[in-house]
Every structure is written in structure tokens, then in C-alpha cells.
Backbone as CSV, one residue per row, in Angstrom:
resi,resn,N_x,N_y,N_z,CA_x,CA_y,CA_z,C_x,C_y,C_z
1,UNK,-50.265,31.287,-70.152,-50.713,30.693,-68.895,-49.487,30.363,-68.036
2,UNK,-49.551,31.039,-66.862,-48.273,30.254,-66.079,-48.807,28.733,-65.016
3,UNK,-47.998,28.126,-65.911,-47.829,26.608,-65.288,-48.113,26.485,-64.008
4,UNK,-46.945,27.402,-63.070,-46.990,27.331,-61.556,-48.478,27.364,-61.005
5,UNK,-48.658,28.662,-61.398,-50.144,29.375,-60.895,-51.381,28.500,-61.041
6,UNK,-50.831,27.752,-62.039,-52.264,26.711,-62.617,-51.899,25.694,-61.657
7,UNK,-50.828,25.417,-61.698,-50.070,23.918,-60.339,-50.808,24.386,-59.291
8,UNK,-50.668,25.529,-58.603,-50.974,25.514,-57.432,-52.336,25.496,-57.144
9,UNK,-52.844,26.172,-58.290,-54.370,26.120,-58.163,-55.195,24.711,-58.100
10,UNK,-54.692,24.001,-59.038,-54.731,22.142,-59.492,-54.444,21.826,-57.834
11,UNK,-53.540,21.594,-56.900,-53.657,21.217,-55.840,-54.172,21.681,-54.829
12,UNK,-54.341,23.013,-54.698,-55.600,23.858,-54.096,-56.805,22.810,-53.790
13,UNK,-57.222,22.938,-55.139,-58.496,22.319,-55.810,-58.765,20.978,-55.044
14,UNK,-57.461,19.850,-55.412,-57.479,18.855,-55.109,-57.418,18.601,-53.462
15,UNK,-56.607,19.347,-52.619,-56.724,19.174,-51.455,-58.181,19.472,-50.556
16,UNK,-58.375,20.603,-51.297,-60.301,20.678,-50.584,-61.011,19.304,-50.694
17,UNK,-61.161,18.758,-52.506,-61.833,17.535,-52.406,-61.529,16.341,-51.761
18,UNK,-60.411,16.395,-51.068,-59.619,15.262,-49.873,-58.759,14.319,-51.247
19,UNK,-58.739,14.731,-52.317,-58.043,13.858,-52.935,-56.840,13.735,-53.339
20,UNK,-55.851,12.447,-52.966,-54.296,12.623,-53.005,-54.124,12.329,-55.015
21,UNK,-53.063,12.710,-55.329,-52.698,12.888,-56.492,-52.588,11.395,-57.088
22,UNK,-52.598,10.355,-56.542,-53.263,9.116,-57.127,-54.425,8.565,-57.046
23,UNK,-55.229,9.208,-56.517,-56.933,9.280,-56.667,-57.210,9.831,-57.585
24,UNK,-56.796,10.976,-57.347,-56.623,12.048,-58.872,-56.733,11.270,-60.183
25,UNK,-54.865,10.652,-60.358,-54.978,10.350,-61.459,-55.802,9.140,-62.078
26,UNK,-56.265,8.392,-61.420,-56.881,7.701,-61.164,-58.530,7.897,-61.972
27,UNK,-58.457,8.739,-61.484,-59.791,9.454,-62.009,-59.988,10.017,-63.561
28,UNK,-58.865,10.587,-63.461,-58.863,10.936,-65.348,-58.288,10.316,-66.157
29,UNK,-57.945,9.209,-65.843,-56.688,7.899,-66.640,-55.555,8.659,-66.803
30,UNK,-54.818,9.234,-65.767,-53.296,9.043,-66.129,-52.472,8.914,-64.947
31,UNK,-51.233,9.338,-64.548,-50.151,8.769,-64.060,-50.201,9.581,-62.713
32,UNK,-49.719,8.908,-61.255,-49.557,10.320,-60.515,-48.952,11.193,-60.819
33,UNK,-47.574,11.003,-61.615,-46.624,11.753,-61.686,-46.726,12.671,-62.580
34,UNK,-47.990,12.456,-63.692,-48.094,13.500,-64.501,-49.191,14.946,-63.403
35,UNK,-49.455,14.134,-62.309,-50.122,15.364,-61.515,-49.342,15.984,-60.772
36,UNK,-48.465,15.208,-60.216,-47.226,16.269,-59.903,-46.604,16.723,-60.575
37,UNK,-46.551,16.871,-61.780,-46.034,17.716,-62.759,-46.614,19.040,-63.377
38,UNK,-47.748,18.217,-63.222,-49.093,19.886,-63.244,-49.065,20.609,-62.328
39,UNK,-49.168,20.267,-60.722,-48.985,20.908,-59.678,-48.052,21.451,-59.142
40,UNK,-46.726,21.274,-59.971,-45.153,21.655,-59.675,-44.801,22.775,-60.888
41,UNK,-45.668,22.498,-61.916,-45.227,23.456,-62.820,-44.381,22.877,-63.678
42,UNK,-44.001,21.964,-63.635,-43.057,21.067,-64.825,-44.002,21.033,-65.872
43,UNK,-44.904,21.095,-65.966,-45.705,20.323,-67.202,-47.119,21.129,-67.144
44,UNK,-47.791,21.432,-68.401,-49.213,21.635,-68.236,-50.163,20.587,-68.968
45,UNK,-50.999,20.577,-68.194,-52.063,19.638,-68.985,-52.845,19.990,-70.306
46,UNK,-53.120,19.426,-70.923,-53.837,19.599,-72.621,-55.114,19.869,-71.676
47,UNK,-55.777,20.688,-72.624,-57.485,21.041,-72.779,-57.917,20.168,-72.275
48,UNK,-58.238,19.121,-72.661,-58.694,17.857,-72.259,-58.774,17.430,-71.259
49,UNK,-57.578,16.882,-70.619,-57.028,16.683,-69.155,-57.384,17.558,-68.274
50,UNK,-57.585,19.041,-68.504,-57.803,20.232,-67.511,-59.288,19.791,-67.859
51,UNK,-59.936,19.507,-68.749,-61.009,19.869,-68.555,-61.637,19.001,-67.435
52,UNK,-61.021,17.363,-67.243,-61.476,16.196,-66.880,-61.101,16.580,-65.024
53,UNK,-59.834,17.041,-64.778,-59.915,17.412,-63.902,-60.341,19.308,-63.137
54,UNK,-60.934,19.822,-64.255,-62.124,20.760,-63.457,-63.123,20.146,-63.239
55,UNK,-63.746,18.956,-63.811,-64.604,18.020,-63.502,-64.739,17.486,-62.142
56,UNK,-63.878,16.497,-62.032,-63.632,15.629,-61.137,-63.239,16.714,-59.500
57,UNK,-63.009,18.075,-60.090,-62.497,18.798,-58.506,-63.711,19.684,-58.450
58,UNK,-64.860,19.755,-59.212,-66.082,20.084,-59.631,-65.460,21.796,-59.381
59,UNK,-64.830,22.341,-60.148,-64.429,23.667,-60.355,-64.875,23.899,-61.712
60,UNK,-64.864,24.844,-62.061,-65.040,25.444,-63.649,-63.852,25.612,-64.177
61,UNK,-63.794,24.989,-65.581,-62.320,25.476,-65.920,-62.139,26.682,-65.999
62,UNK,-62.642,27.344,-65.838,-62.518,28.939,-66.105,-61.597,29.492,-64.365
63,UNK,-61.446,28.556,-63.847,-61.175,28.311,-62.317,-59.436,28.493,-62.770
64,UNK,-59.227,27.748,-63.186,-57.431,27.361,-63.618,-56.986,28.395,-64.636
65,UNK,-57.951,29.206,-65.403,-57.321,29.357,-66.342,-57.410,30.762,-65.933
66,UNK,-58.331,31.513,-64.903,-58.536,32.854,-64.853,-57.139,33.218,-64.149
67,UNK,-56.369,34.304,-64.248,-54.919,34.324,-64.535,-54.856,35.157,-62.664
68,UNK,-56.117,35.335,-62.486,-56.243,36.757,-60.958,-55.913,35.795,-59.976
């Protein structure tokens, strides 16, 4: 999986639903900075976390993870 591609998609996502990256984290219990880390490509999120935020950006995870 490339990180970036998933980052950009993760803020894609998030900017349609009007939500800034501490609403975000907010939403799935964790840090802003771990969402700018998803969205920058520093970091990927566990299963879990992706799953909570395909939730919350009401995408399918199949959204982040499809590689096209």
C-alpha cells in the first residue's frame, strides 16, 4: 500500500465532509497529528483506525485501499 496515495485520499475524503483534521481525530479517539501523518504519508493507520475513519468520511474502505 503506498502511504502517500492513501494520505491523499484520507484528506480528499476529509475535505468533502468539511472536516479539519481535529474533528477528525476527534472522532476516532486519536491525535491530530497522527492524521497528519496519515495524510502526509509519514505513517499508516492500522485496520482499525482506517476502518473508523472510512466510517466517519462514510467511504468504503475499499475506497483507501483500492490502489487505481
Amino acid at each position: 500500500m503506498d502511504a502517500k496515495r492513501l494520505g491523499k485520499k484520507i484528506k480528499l475524503a476529509r475535505v468533502e465532509r468539511d472536516l479539519n483534521q481535529i474533528k477528525l481525530a476527534e472522532k476516532i479517539g486519536t491525535k491530530q497529528k497522527s492524521i497528519s501523518h496519515y495524510e502526509t504519508g509519514v505513517s499508516l493507520p492500522s485496520l482499525p483506525t482506517l476502518s473508523k475513519i472510512a466510517k466517519i468520511l462514510k467511504k468504503p474502505a475499499s475506497y483507501f485501499l483500492d490502489e487505481e
